[in-house]
C-alpha positions in Angstrom: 31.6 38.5 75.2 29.1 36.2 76.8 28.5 32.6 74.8 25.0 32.2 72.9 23.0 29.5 72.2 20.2 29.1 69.2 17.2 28.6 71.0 14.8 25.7 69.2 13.4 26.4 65.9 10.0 28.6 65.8 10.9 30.1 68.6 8.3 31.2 70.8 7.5 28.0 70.5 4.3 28.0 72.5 2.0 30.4 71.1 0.2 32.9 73.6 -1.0 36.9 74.5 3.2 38.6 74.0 5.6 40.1 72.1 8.8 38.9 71.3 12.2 40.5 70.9 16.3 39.9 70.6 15.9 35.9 70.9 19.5 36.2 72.4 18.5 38.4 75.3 19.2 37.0 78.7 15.7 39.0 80.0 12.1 37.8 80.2 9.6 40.2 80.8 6.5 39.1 82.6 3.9 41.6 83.1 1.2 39.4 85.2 -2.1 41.4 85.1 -1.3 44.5 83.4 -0.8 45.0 79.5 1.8 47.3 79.2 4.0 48.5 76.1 5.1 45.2 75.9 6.7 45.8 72.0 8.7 48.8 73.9 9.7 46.4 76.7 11.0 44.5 73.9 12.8 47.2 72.1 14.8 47.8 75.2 16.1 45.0 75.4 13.7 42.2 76.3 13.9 38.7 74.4 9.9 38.3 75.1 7.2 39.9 77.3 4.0 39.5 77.8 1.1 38.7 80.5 0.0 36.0 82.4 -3.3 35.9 83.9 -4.0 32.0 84.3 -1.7 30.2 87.2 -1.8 27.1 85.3 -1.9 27.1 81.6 -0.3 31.0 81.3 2.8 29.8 83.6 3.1 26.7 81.8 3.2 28.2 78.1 6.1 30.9 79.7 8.5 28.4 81.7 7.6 26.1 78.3 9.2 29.3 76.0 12.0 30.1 78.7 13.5 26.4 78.7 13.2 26.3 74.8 15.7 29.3 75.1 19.1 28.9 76.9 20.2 32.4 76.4 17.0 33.4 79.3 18.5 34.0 82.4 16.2 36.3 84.4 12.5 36.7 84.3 11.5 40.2 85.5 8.0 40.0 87.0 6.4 43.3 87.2 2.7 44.6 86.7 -0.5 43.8 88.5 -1.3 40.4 90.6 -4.2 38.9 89.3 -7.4 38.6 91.4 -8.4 34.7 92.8 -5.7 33.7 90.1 -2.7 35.3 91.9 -0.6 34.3 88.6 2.5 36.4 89.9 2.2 34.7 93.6 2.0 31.4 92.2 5.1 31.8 89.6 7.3 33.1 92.4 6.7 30.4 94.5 7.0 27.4 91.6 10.7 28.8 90.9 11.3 28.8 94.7 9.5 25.3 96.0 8.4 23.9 92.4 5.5 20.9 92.6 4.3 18.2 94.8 1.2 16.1 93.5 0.4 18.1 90.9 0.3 21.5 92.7 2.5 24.7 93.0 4.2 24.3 96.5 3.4 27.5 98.6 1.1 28.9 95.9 -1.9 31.0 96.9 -3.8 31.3 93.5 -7.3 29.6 93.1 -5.9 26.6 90.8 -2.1 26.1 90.9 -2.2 22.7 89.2 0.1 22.0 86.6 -0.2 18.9 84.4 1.6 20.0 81.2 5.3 20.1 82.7 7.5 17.3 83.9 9.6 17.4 87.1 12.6 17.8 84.6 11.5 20.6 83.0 10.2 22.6 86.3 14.3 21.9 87.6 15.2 22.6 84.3 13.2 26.0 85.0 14.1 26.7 88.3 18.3 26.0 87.5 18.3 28.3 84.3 16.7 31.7 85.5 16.8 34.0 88.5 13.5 35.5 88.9 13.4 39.0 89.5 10.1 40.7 91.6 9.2 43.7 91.1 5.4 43.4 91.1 3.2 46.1 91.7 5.1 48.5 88.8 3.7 49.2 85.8 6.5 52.6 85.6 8.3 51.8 81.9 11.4 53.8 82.9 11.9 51.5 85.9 10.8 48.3 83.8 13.6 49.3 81.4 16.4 50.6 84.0 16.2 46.8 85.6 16.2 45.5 82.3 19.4 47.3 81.6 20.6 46.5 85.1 20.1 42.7 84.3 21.4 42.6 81.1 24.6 44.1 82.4 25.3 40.6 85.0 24.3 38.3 81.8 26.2 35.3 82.5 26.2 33.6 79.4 23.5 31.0 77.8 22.5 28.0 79.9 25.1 24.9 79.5 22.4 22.5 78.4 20.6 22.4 74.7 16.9 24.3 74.6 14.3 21.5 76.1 11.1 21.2 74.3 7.5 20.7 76.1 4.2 20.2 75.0 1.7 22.6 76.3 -2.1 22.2 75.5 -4.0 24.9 74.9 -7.7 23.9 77.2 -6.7 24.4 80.9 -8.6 24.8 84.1 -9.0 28.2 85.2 -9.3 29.1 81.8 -11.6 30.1 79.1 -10.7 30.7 75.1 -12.5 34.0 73.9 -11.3 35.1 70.5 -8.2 33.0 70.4 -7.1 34.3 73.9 -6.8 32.4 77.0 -8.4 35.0 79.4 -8.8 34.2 83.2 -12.1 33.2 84.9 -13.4 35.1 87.6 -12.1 35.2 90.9 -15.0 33.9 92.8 -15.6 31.4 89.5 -12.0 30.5 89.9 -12.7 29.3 93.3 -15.3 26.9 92.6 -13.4 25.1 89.7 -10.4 25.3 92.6 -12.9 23.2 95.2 -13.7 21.2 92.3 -10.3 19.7 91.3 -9.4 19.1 95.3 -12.6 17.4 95.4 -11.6 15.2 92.1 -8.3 14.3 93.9 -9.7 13.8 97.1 -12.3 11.5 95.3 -9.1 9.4 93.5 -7.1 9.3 96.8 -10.0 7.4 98.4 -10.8 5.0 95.6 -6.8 3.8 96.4 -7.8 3.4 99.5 -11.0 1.7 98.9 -9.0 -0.6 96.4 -6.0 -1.1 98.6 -7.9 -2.1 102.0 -10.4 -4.4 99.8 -6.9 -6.3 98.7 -5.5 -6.5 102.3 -9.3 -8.4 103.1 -9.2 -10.0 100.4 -5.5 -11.1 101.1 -6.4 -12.0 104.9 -9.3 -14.3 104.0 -7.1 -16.3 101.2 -4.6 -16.5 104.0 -7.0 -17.8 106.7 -8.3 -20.7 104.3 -5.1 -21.7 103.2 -3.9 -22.2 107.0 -7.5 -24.3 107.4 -6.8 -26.4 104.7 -2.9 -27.1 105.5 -4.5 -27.2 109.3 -7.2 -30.2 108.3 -4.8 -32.2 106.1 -2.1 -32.4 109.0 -4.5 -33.1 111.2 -6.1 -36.4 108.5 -2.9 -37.4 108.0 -2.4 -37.7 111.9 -5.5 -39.2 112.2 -5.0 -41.4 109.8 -1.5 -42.5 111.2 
């Protein structure tokens, strides 16, 4: 038999739109767009499944519960991609190229910005589960057959302890309604996407702005100096 690990207490420990299951299951079930029988997915086998609409805040509160449970070894992505959000896209390509600045490398969603997770806890991620695609199926038979299928090659809990992260709840690309994160509109998504490249863009250049006024500022101190070494030689020649 295959070693365990107790994942952290409260587990789930991130709150959020899924079921949980057998908190020793080496399965995570991710169902993107599409709500499916996600306390059946669970019953077969699953130790959580749920959605995940947002490709921010919903992929942080996911890789936050996966890391906080050793014993998660695969997450099975299945279900519908998300319009302007492309929450699936997004989580596939974070697990294959992680983050650089602050953004999903390779991601296509409106948003992909994550501010919530550390570089640690993305590798931390990206070492302790395989992620399995099979997007695009909402069949439960075939949900439950890979389940099966993956539960088969567990290969035991994660060597390291469970890692806790924080996760806040307000995120862009987001809204609450009814104590639900739900997505923002595709085309909405967009213009808050515009919005943070323009906030960065906007940062970058103040650097700049602050950097180039120091070089100046640096060059003029520099030219005195060499005036006032330049005169006192020259008196002292003078003088001589």
């Amino acid at each position: 038999m295959v070693e365990k690990k107790s994942p952290a207490s409260g587990w789930p420990i991130v709150k959020g739109d899924f079921h949980s299951g057998d908190a020793q299951s080496c399965v995570a079930v991710v169902t993107m767009g599409s709500h499916l029988d996600e306390q059946g997915i669970c019953d077969a086998g699953a130790a959580i499944a749920g959605s995940c609409k947002t490709e921010n805040l919903g992929i942080e509160k996911i890789i936050a519960n996966v890391i906080s449970n050793p014993n998660i070894r695969f997450i099975l992505c299945c279900g519908t991609e998300v319009k302007g959000h492309l929450s699936g896209q997004s989580f596939i390509a974070l697990h294959a190229g992680g983050v650089s600045g602050g953004k999903i490398v390779g991601a296509e969603g409106a948003i992909p910005f994550i501010e919530n997770l550390s570089d640690d806890a993305i590798k931390r991620f990206q070492d302790q589960v395989e992620v399995v695609n099979i997007m695009e199926s909402e069949d439960m038979g075939a949900i439950k057959a890979k389940i099966d299928e993956l539960k088969a090659r567990d290969p035991g809990a994660f060597p390291e302890d469970p890692m806790i992260v924080e996760v806040k709840e307000a995120g862009a690309g987001a809204e609450e309604v009814s104590g639900e994160v739900q997505p923002l509109s595709g085309e909405l998504a967009l213009v808050h996407a515009r919005m943070k490249v323009i906030e960065r863009m906007v940062t970058d250049i103040g650097y700049r702005n602050k950097f180039a006024a120091g070089v100046y500022s640096g060059k003029i101190e520099g030219l005195m100096i060499g005036l006032i070494v330049s005169f006192t030689i020259l008196g002292f020649i003078l003088m001589g």
